[in-house]
N, C-alpha and C positions, 0 to 999 in steps of 0.2 A: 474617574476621568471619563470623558465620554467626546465624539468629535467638535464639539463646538468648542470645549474646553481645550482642548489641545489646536485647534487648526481656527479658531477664532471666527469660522461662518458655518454653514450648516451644510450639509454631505445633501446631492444631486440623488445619489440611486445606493442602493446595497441589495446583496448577491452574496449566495453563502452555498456550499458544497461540501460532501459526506467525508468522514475517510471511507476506510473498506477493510473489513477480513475477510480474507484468500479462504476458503470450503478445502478445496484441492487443487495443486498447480502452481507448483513453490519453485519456481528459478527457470520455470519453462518459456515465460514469455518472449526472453531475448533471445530465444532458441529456435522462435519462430511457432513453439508451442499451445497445448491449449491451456484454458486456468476458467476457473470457479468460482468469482468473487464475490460478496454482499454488500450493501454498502450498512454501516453502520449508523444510528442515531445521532452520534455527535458528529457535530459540525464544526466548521467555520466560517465566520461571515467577517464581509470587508464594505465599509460604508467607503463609498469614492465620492470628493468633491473637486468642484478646479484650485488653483493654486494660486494664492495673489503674485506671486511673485517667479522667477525664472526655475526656479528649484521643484522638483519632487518630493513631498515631505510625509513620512513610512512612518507610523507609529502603532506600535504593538503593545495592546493591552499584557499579555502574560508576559511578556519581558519588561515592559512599562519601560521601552526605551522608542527614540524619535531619533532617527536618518533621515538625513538630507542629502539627496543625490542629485545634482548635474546632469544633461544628456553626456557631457563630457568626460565625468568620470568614472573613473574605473569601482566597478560594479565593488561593495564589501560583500565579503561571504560570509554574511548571517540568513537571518530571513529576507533580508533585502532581494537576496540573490536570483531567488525565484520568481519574485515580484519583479526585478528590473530585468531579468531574462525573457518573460512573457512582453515586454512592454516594447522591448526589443525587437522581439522576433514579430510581432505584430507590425511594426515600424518596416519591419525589412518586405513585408509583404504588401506594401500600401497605406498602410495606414496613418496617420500621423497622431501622436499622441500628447496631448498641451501637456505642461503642466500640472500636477496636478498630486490634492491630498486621500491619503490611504489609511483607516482606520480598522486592524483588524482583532478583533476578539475569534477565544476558537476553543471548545475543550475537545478535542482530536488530541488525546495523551501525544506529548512529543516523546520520539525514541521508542514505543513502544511497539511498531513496524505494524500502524493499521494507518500511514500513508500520510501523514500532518501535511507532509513538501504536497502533494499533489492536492489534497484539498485546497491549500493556501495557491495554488497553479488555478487551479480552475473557478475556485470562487473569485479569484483576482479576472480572469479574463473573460467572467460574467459579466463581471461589475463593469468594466472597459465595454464589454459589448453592448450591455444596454444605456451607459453616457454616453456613448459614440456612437450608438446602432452601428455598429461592424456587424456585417450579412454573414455571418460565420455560426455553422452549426455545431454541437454538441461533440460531434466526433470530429470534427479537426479544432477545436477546443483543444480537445487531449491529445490530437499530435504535435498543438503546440506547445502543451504543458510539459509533454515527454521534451520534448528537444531543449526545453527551457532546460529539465533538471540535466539532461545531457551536457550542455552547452556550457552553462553557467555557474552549475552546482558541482558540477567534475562529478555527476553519478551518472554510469553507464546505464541507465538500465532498461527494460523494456516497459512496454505503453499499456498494461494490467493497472497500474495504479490510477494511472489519468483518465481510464477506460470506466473503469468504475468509479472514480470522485463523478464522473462526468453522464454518466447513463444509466448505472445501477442505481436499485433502490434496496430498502431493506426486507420487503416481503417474497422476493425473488434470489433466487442466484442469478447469475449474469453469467452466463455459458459465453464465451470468445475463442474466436481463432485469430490468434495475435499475428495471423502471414495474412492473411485476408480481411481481419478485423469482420467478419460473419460473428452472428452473434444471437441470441435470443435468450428470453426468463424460462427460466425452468423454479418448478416448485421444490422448497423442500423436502425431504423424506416424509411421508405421512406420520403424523403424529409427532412431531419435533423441535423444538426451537434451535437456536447458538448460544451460546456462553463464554463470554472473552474475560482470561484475567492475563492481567498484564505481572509478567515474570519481577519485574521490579529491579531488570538487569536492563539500562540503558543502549541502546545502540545509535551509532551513527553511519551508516553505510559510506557515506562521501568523503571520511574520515581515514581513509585505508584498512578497513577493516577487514577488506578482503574479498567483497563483492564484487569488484570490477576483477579483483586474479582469477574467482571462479568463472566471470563471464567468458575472461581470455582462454581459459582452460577448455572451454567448453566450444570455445571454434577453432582452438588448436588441433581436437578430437574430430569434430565435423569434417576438418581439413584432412586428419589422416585416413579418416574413412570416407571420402571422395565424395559428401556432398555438403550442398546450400550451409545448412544448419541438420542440428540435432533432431529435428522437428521428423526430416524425412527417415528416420531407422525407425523401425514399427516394435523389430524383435530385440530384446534386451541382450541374448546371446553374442548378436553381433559387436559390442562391444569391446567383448571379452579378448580381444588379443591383441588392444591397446593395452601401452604400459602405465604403469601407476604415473599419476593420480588420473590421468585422463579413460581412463576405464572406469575408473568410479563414477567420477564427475557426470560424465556420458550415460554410466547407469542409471545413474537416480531420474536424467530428464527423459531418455526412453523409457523404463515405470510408470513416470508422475505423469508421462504425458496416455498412456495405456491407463492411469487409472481413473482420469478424466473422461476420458470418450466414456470407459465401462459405467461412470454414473450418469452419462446422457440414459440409461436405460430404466429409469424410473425406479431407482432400487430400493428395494427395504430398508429401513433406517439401519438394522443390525450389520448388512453386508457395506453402506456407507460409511458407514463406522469404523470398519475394520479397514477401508479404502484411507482413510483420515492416520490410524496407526502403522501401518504400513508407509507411507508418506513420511510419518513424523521421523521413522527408525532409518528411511533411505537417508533425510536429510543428515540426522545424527551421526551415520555411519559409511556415507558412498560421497554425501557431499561435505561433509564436512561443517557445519553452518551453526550446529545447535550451542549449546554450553552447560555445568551441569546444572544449573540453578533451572532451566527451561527444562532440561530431560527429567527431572526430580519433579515439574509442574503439570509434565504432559503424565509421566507416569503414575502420578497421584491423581489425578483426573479418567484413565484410563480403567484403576480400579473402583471408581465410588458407581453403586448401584446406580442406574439409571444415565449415565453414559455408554454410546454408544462407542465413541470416537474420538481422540487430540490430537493434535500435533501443535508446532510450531507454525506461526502464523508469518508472512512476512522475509524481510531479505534475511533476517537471522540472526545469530551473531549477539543474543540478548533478544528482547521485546516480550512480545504475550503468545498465550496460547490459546486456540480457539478448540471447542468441544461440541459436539452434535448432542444432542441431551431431549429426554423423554421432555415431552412439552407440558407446561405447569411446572417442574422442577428446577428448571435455571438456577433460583434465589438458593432455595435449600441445599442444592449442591456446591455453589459457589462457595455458600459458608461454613461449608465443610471440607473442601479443595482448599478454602484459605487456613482457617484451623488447622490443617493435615499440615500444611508448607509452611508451616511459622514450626509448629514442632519440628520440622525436618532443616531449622535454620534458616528460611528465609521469611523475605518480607513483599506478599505481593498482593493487586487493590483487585478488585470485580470492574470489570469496564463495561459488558453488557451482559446479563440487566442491570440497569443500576438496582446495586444494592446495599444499603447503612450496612457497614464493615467494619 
């Protein structure tokens, strides 16, 4: 299928956007915190054309399904959601939006927590901005694509994901300050690439799975320690005479958020590394987030020669794991990380670098 075959005339403009793995800086964003993101190689791209007729009509190649939405109806919560939340929220700002057809292809693994919803956010309200030339830049893009997923997707969460579909690239980390949205590229560890394999445990965040209870957790904490957010306690001590779970909670984002700035300092890939495991064990153990199929992936990955560094990538809860890895090595280590996790029971694919698996 392809858009002329489905929407009967030919698509006006297309616009496509990365997803991203997170380096360091796992649940710190909604905290006011800082994060570490890359953007990844796969994409998604959305051909936009007008619409003959008064309808909206959404059709997605990997579900090979077509919605037809109304300005008047109420929004369905599939991928539509994020699609007619951006189109929305644009709407509410001035905008006027006809009409109009959506054609999207994407291999951004869904459920895999390297960000499918926020690529599909911002490659959509590319696409809008260059058929409509809306005077809209890059970064409030991603404040709209965060409130989209806020709004209409019923996922709390902070603006790391939209931040990076949207500004990051994949030869850089993307250093942010999620209170201020400051931001600059920083290089990888000398001598290094990433390695993302995806756990092969599905997640859905918007689903109840438990990321909005830890967001609540985690400004219930802020509250009993009298300020903004999480972002302002520097010292991790200070936590400690909060009661369970919000001492923990509280833990792991005072750490992630110390071990963030510690990598603005140009580190060795070894002590990066050990910044990445330390990370993966808070999340597993202070926040709560991992599972054993990921902790059996990160810990398999943590021993093969030539990693530095794994953890959990993403809101949690299932997805992939990302690795800081001796540069040249990626492929060979991957297919060794995968061979390891099939003997240890499970079943999970390489996502970057691509590699025949």
């Amino acid at each position: 299928m392809n858009f002329q075959r489905v929407f009967g005339t030919l698509p006006k403009t297309k616009a496509s956007a990365p997803g991203r793995v997170n380096l360091l800086g796992e649940h710190t964003d909604y905290n006011d915190g800082f994060v570490l993101p890359t953007a990844i190689p796969q994409r998604t791209t959305v051909q936009i054309g007008f619409s003959n007729d008064k309808l909206h009509h959404f059709y997605s190649a990997e579900y090979d399904e077509l919605i037809n939405v109304s300005d008047e109806d109420t929004i369905p919560q599939k991928f539509v959601s994020y699609i007619c939340g951006c189109m929305r929220l644009l709407e509410k700002e001035g905008y006027k939006i006809p009409p109009i057809n959506l054609y999207i292809t994407s291999n951004v693994p869904i459920g895999a927590g390297l960000s499918s919803s926020a690529a599909l956010e911002i490659a959509t309200l590319r696409g809008l901005r260059a058929l409509l030339n809306i005077p809209l830049d890059d970064l409030r893009l991603a404040q709209i694509g965060q409130l989209a997923e806020i709004r209409y997707a019923g996922l709390n969460c902070g603006i790391m994901d939209q931040m990076a579909s949207s500004l990051a690239d994949t030869d850089t980390m993307l250093f942010l300050d999620t209170r201020t949205l400051n931001r600059r590229p920083l290089p990888f560890p000398t001598g290094t690439e990433i390695l993302v394999i995806d756990s092969g445990e599905s997640h859905n965040l918007a689903a109840g799975s438990g990321y909005n209870q830890r967001r609540a957790e985690c400004e219930e904490a802020a509250k009993r320690l009298g300020v903004k957010a999480l972002r302002d306690i520097a010292n991790p001590q200070a936590v400690e005479a909060l009661p369970e779970p919000f001492n923990k909670r509280a833990r792991h984002v005072v750490s992630e958020n110390n071990r963030v700035l510690e990598a603005l300092k140009s580190l060795p890939a070894e002590r990066f590394g050990q910044l990445m495991n330390d990370s993966h064990a808070s999340q597993r153990d202070d926040y709560e987030v991992s599972t054993p199929a990921v902790d059996a992936l990160a810990s398999i990955l943590q021993q093969i020669r030539g990693v530095f560094g794994a953890r959990l990538t993403g809101g949690g809860f299932g997805g992939a794991c990302v690795a800081l890895v001796e540069s040249g090595k990626a492929a060979g280590i991957a297919l060794e990380a995968i061979a390891r996790y099939q003997r240890a029971g499970y079943t999970g694919r390489v996502l970057v670098p691509e590699v025949k698996n």
